[in-house]
C-alpha positions as a Markdown table, in Angstrom:
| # | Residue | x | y | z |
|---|---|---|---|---|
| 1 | Unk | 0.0 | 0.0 | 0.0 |
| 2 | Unk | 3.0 | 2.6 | 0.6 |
| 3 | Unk | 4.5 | 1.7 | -2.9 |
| 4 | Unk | 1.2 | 2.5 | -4.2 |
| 5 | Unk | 0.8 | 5.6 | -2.0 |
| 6 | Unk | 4.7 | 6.9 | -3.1 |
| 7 | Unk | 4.4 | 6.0 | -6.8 |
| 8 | Unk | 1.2 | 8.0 | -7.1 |
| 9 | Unk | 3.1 | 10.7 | -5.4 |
| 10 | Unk | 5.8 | 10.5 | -8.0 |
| 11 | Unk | 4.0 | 10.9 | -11.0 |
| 12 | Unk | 2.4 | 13.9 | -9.4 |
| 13 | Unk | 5.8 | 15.3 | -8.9 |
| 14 | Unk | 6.3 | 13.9 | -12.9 |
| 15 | Unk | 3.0 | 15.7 | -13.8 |
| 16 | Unk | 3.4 | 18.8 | -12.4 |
| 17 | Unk | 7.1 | 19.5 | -13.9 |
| 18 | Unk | 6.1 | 18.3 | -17.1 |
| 19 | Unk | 3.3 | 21.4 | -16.9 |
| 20 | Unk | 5.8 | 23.7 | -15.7 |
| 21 | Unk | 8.5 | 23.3 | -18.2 |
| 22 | Unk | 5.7 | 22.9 | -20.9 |
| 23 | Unk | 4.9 | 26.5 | -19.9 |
| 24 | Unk | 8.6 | 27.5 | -19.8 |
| 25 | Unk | 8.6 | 26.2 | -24.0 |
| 26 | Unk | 5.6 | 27.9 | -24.3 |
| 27 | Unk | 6.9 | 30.8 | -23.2 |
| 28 | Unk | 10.1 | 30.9 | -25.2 |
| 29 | Unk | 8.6 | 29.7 | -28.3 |
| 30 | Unk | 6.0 | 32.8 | -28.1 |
| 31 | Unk | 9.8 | 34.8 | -27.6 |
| 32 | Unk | 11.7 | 33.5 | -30.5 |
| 33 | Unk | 10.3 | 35.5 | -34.1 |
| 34 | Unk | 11.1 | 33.8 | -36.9 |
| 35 | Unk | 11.7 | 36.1 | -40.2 |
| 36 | Unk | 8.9 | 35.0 | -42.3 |
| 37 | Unk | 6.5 | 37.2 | -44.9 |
| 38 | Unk | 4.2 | 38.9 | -44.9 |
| 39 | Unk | 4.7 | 38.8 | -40.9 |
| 40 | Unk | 7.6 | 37.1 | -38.8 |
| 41 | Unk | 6.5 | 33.7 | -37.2 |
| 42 | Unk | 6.5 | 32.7 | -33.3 |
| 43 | Unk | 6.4 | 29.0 | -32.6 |
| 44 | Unk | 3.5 | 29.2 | -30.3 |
| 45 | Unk | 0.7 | 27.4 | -32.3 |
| 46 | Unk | 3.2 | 24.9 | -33.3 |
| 47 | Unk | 4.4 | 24.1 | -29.4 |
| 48 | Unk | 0.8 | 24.5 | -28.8 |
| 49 | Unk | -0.9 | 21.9 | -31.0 |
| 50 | Unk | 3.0 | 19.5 | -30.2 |
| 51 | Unk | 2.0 | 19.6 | -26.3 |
| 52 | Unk | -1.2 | 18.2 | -26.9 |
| 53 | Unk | 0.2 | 15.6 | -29.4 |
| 54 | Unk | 3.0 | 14.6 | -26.6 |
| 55 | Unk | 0.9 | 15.4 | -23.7 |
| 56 | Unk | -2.1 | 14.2 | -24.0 |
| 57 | Unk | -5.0 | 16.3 | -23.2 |
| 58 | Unk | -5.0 | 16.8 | -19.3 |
| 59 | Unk | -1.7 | 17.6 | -19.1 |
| 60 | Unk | -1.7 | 19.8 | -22.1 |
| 61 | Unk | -4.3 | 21.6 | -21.0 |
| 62 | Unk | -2.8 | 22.0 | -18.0 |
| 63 | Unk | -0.2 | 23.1 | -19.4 |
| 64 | Unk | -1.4 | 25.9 | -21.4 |
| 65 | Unk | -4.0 | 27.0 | -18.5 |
| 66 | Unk | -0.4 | 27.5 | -16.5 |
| 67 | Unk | 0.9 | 29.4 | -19.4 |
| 68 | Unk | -2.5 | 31.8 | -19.6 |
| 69 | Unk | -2.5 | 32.2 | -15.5 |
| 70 | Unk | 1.4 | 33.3 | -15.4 |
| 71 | Unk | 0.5 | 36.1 | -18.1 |
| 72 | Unk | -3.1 | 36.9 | -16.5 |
| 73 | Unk | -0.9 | 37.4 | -13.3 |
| 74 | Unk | 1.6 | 39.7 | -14.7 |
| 75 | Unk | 4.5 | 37.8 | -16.3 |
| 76 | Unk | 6.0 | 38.7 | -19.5 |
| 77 | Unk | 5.1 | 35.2 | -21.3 |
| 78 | Unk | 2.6 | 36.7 | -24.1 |
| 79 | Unk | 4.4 | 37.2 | -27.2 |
| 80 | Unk | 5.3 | 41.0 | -27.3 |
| 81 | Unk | 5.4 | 41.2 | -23.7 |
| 82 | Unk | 6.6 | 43.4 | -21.6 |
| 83 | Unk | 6.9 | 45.8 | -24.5 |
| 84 | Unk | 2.8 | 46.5 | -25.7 |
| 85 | Unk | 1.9 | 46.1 | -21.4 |
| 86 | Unk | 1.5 | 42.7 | -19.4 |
| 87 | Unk | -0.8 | 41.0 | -17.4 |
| 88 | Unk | -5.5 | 41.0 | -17.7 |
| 89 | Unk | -4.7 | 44.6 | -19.8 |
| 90 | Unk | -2.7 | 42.7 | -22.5 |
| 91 | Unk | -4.4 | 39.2 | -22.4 |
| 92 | Unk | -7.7 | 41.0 | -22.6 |
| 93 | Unk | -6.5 | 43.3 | -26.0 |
| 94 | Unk | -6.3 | 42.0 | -29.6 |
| 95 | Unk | -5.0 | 38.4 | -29.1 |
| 96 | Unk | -7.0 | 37.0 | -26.4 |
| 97 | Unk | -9.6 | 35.1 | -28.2 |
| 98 | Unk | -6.3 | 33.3 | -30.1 |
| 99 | Unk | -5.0 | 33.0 | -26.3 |
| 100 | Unk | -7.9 | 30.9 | -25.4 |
| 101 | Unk | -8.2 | 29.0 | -28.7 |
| 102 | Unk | -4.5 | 27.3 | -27.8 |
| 103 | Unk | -6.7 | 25.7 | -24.7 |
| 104 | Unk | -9.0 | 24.0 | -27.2 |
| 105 | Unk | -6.2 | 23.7 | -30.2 |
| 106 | Unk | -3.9 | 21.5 | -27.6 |
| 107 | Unk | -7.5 | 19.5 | -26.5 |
| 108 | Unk | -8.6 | 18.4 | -30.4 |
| 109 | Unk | -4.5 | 17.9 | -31.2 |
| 110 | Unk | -4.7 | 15.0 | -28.3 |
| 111 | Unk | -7.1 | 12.9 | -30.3 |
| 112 | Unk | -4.5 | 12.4 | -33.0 |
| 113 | Unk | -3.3 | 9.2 | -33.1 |
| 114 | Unk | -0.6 | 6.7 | -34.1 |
| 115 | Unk | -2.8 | 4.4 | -36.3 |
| 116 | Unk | -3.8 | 7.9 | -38.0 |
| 117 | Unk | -2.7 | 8.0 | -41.6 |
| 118 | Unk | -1.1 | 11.0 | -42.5 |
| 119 | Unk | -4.0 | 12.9 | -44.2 |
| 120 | Unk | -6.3 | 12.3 | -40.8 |
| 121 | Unk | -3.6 | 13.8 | -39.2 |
| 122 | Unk | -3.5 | 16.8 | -41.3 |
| 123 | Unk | -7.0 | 17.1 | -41.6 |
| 124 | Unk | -6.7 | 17.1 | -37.5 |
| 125 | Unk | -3.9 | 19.3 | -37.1 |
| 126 | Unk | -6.2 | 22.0 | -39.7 |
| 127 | Unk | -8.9 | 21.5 | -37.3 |
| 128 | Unk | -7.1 | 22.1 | -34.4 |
| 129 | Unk | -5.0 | 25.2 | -35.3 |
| 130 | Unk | -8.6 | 26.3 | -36.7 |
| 131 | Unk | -10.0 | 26.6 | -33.3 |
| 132 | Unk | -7.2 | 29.3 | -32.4 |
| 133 | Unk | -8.2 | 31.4 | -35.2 |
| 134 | Unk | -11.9 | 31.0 | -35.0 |
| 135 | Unk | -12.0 | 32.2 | -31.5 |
| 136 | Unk | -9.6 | 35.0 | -32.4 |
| 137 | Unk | -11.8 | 36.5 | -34.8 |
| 138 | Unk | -14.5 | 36.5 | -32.9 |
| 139 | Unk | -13.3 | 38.2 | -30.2 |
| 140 | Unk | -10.9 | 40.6 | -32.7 |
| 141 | Unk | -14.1 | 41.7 | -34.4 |
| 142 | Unk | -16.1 | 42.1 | -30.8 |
| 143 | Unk | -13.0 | 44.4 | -30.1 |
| 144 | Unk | -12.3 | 46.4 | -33.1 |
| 145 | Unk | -15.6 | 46.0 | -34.7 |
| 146 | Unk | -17.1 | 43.6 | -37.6 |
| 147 | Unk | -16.8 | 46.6 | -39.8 |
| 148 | Unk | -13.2 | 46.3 | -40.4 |
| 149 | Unk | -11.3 | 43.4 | -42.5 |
| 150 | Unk | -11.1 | 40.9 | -39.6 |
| 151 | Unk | -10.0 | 37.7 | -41.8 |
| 152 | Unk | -7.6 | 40.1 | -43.6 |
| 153 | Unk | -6.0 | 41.2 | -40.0 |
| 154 | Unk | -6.2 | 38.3 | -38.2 |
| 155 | Unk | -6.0 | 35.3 | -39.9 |
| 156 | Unk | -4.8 | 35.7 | -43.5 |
| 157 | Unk | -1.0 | 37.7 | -43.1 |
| 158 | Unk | -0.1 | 33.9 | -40.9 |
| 159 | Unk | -1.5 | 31.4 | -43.1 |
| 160 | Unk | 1.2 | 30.7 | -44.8 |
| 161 | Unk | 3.3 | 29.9 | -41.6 |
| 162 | Unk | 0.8 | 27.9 | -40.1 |
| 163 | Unk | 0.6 | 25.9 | -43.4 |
| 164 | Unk | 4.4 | 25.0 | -42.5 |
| 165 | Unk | 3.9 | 24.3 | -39.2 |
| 166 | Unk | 0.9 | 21.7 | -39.4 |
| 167 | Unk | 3.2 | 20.3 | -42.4 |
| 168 | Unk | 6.1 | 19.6 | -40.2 |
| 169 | Unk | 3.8 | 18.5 | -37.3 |
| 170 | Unk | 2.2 | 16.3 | -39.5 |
| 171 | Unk | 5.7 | 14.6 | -40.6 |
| 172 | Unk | 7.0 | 14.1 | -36.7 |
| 173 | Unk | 3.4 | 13.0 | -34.6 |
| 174 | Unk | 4.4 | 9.9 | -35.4 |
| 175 | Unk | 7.3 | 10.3 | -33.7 |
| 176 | Unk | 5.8 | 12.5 | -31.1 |
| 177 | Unk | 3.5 | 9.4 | -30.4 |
| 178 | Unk | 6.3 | 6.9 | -29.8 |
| 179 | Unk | 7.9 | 9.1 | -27.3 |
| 180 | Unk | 4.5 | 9.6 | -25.6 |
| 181 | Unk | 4.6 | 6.8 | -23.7 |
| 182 | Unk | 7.5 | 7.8 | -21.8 |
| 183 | Unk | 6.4 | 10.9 | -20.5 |
């Protein structure tokens, strides 16, 4: 009954740095710009949709809430943070209906799985990253008003990146898979 007792208290301890340094990568990857046209690229959506591949979804989610509650509280996580203000002001500008989409990108990402073919995988990956910029539209337009070119600011100028990144995603999760059961 103690082994029982200490190995559930172990993969706790497993659990809970796995969320913290998930959030850590999170972090760095919405850091790191990436020249690209006709805007430069951050890594977030990719790290987003990998975490639940990896993770599965509790942890992933987990993972990402940590991420949203370290900027919410005031750290500079949020791409262009500290520079355009931290904490509720920035998550509650421009970007936080993509902010919450990464909580449901990194849930539907989790369903991919080994036995997948390549194309389901794609076709998941689409639907996934799709869930970011649905929700960021929606709250984009409920902040800067349906009148203006929402699609054209907010989804179209990082299409072409996120083609990339499902592409590359959808070449490793295989890979991502194998390692899964490790983690």
């Amino acid at each position: 009954m103690e082994l029982i007792k200490q190995n559930s208290h172990l993969k706790i301890i497993k659990s809970l740095l796995i969320i913290f340094l998930g959030s850590l990568i999170l972090t760095i990857s919405a850091k790191i710009k990436i020249p690209f046209y006709p805007v430069p690229m951050t890594m977030q959506t990719f790290v987003v949709l990998f975490l639940g591949i990896s993770l599965g979804y509790k942890v992933a989610l987990a993972t990402v809430s940590l991420y949203l509650l370290e900027g919410i509280i005031g750290l500079p996580v949020f791409s262009n943070t500290p520079e355009r203000g931290i904490g509720l002001v920035y998550f509650t500008g421009p970007t936080m209906g993509y902010l919450i989409g990464f909580l449901f990108a990194c849930f539907f990402a989790s369903f991919i799985n080994k036995s997948d073919n390549y194309l389901t995988i794609y076709f998941k990956l689409i639907l996934s990253v799709s869930s970011i910029y649905i929700l960021g539209i929606l709250w984009l337009g409920t902040l800067i008003g349906w009148d203006k070119p929402i699609f054209e600011l907010g989804v179209m100028p990082f299409l072409i990146a996120e083609i990339f990144k499902i592409a590359l995603l959808t070449v490793i999760s295989k890979k991502i898979l194998t390692l899964r059961r490790f983690i």
